[in-house]
N, C-alpha and C positions, 0 to 999 in steps of 0.2 A: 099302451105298454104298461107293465107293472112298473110301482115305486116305490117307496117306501115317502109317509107321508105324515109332516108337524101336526097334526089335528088340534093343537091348542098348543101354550107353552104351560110345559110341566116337568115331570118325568118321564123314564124310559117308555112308560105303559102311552105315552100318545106319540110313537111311533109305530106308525099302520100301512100296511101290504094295501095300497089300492090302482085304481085302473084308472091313469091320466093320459091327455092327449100326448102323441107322439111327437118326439120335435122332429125340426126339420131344418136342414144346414141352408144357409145362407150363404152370398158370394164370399168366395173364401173361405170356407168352411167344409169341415168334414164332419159325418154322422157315424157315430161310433157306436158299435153294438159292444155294451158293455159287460165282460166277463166276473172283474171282481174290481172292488171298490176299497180306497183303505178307511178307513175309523180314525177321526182325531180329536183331541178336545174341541178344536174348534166347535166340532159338531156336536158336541154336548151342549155350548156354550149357546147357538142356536137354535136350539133344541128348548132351553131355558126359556128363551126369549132377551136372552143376553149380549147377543153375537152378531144382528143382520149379517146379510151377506150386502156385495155392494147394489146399486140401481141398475137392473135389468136381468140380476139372476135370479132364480127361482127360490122363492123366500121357506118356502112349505116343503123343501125337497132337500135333505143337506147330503153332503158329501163331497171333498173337497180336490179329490181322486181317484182316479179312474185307470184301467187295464181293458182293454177290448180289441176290437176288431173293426177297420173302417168297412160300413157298412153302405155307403150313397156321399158323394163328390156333389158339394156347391157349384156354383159356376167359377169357373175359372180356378181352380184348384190344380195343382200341378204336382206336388209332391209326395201326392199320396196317388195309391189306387185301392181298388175296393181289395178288401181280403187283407188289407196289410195288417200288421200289429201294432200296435201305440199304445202309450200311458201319457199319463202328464196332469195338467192339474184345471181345474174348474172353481168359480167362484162359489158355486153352489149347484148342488143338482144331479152328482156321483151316485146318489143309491138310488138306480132307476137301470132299465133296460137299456137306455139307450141318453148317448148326450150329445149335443153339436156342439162342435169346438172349434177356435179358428186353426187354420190349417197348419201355422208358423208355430204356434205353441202345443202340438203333439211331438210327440219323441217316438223314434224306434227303437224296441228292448230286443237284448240279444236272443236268439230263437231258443236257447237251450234251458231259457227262462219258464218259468208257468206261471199264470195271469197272477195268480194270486201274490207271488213272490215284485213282480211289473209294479202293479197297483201300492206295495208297500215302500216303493221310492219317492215320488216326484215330490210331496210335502215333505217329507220330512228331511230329504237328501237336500232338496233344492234351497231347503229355508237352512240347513246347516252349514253349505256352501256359499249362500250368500251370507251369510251371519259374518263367518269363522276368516272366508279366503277374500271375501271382495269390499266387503265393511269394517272387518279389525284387522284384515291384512296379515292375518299369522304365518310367522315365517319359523321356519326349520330352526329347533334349540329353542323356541319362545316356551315358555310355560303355560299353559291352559287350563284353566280349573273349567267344568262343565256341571252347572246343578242339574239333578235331577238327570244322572247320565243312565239311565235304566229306563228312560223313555223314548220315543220312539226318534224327534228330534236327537236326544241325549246318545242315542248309539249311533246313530248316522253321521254324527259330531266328534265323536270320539274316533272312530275308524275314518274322518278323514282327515284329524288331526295327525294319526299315527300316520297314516299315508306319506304326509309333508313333513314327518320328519318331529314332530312337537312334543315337548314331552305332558304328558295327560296326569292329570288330577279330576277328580268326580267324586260328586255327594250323591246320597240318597239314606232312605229311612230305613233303610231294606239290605242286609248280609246279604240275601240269596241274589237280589239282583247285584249288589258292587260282587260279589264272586263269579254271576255271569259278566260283569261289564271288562273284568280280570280278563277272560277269555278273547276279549277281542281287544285287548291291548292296552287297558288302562292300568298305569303305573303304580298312582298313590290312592287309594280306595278309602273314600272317610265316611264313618257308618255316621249321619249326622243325629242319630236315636242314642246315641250316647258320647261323641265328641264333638269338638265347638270346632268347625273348618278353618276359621281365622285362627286358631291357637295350631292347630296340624302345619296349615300352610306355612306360616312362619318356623315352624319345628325345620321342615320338610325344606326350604328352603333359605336355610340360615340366616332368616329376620328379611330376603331381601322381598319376598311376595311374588306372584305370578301375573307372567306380562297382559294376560288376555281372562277376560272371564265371559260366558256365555252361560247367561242366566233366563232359567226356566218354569223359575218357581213368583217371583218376585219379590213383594214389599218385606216375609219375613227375613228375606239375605243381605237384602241390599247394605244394612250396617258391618256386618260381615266381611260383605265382597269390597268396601271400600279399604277395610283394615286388611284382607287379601291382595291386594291388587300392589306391585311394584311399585315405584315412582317412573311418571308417565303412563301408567298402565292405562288399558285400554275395555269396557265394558260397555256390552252389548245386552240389553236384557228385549228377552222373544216372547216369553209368557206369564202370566201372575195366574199361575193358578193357587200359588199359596196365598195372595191376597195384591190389591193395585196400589195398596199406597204405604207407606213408611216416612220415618224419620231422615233427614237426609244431613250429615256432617258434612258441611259447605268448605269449612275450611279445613278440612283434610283432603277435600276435591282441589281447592285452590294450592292447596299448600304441596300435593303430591305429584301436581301436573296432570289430572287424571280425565281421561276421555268416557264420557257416558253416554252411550248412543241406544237408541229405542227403535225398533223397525217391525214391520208387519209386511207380509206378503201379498197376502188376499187381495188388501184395498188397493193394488199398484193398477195402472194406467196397461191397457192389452199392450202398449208400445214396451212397458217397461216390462212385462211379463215375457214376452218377444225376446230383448237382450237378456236378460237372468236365463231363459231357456236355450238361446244360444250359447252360450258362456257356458253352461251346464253341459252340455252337448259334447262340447270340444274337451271340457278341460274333466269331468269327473265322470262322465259313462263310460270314458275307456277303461278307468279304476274300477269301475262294477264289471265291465264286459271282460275285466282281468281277473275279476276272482278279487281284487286286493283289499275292496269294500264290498260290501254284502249288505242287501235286507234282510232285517229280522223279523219273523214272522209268530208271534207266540201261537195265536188260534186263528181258526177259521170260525165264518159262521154261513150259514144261508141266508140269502139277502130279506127275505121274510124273517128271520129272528135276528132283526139289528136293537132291538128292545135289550134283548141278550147281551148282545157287544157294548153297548152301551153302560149295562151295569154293570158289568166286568171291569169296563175301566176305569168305571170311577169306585173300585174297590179299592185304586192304587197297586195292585200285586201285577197287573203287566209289565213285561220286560220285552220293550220293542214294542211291536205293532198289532194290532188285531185287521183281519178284512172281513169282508164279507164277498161272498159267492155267486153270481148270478145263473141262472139258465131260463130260459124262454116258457117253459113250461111253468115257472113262477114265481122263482127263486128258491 
């Protein structure tokens, strides 16, 4: 099968279209003939030589989600038949023709769906819904500041914040994205290229702060987000892509009652991927299969110009998600 393949760590330019062995599903397992794939940092971050993926995924092959078609049943496989549709998510190994996945952890998308809009879920919905609804427990009237709410996590986060009732705050460096982030239902929009969030929020919320913060960026916020955060507030930080480390005011943490929690997805146990996808299943694909959350899809690409997608994203000007495309003929 075609893949797309790390040929060294570096830049976009050593990502390469070549021809590797085909996988093949094991018991429990289904082989999915992959249509479109989504693009995350993560996969830049691996890309880098930054990021491994965990022990026994494919180190040379990124991509972290997938859309396709189950193509060939493991043994003992029950839930699936061949020709069905699924997305869902992979440790590594998304930009490729084809991936074997365990059977428990594929999802079916609504049919009225196209692959490419499929593939723009499972990361970034699933890590928002674990974040937001099952780790800070955000409940309906909470306040929610979301950094970096014009990324692809950041809109999945936001639309199922407004879902539950919450009321939405979000940063970014960017007018044109917090004007689209407007559109899908964010309240308090702070352009952070010319104001200071911690002085807004307090404005915005008459000194008292917001209950929840889900942070995207990292070590530059984190003084910020402490002076944001209510008393008892509760923070979640999912990404550093603005940098891993910062100063940290202990006794405003002590002194505010304040909850700081760190989590990653990738590195979870197939058991615990298992329940976060059953949990998903039940409680937020009827929200998507309703219309009432949506993926955002800014571009597309061919799965041979993921070099493309790649430098596109780290332009910063994506709002939502970018995929990539597959067809047999070569991408």
């Amino acid at each position: 099968m075609n893949a797309i393949v790390i040929t060294a760590a570096g830049g976009p330019d050593v990502l390469q279209l070549r021809s590797v062995p085909d996988p093949h599903p094991a018991a429990g397992e289904v082989l999915v003939r992959v249509r479109a794939a989504g693009v995350n940092r993560a996969d830049v971050l691996q890309r880098r030589g930054h990021y491994p993926p965990p022990a026994g995924a494919p180190a040379d092959i990124p991509g972290m989600e997938y859309a396709g078609e189950v193509a060939a049943l493991g043994a003992g496989v029950r839930a699936w038949k061949v020709g069905d549709r699924v997305m869902g998510l992979v440790a590594s190994g998304a930009y490729a023709e084809a991936v074997a996945v365990n059977e428990a952890v594929a999802m079916r998308f609504p049919a009225a769906w196209s692959f490419e809009e499929a593939a723009a879920v499972p990361e970034v919905f699933i890590t928002a819904y674990d974040a937001l609804f099952r780790q800070m427990r955000l409940r309906a009237g909470e306040r929610v500041l979301i950094h970096a709410v014009g990324s692809g996590v950041g809109t999945a986060a936001l639309q199922l914040a407004r879902s539950l009732g919450a009321r939405t705050f979000g940063t970014s460096r960017s007018a044109a994205k917090l004007e689209r982030a407007r559109a899908l239902g964010l309240e308090v929009a702070i352009d952070t290229s010319r104001e200071d969030f911690a002085d807004v929020i307090k404005h915005r919320t008459s000194g008292e702060g917001v209950e929840v913060i889900l942070d995207l960026v990292g070590g530059p916020v984190l003084a910020g987000s402490i002076q944001a955060l209510a008393r008892g507030g509760r923070m979640i930080i999912v990404g550093l892509t603005g940098g891993r480390s910062a100063p940290i005011d202990l006794g405003a943490l002590l002194s505010k009652r304040l909850t700081l929690v760190g989590t990653v997805l990738r590195a979870r146990t197939l058991e615990e991927k298992i329940g976060v996808t059953a949990r998903f299943v039940a409680e937020v694909l009827p929200l998507l299969e309703g219309g009432i959350v949506r993926p955002v899809v800014e571009r597309t690409f061919p799965l041979a110009r993921a070099a493309e997608a790649h430098t596109l994203l780290e332009t910063d000007t994506v709002f939502g998600k970018l995929v990539l495309t597959c067809d047999q003929a070569g991408g």
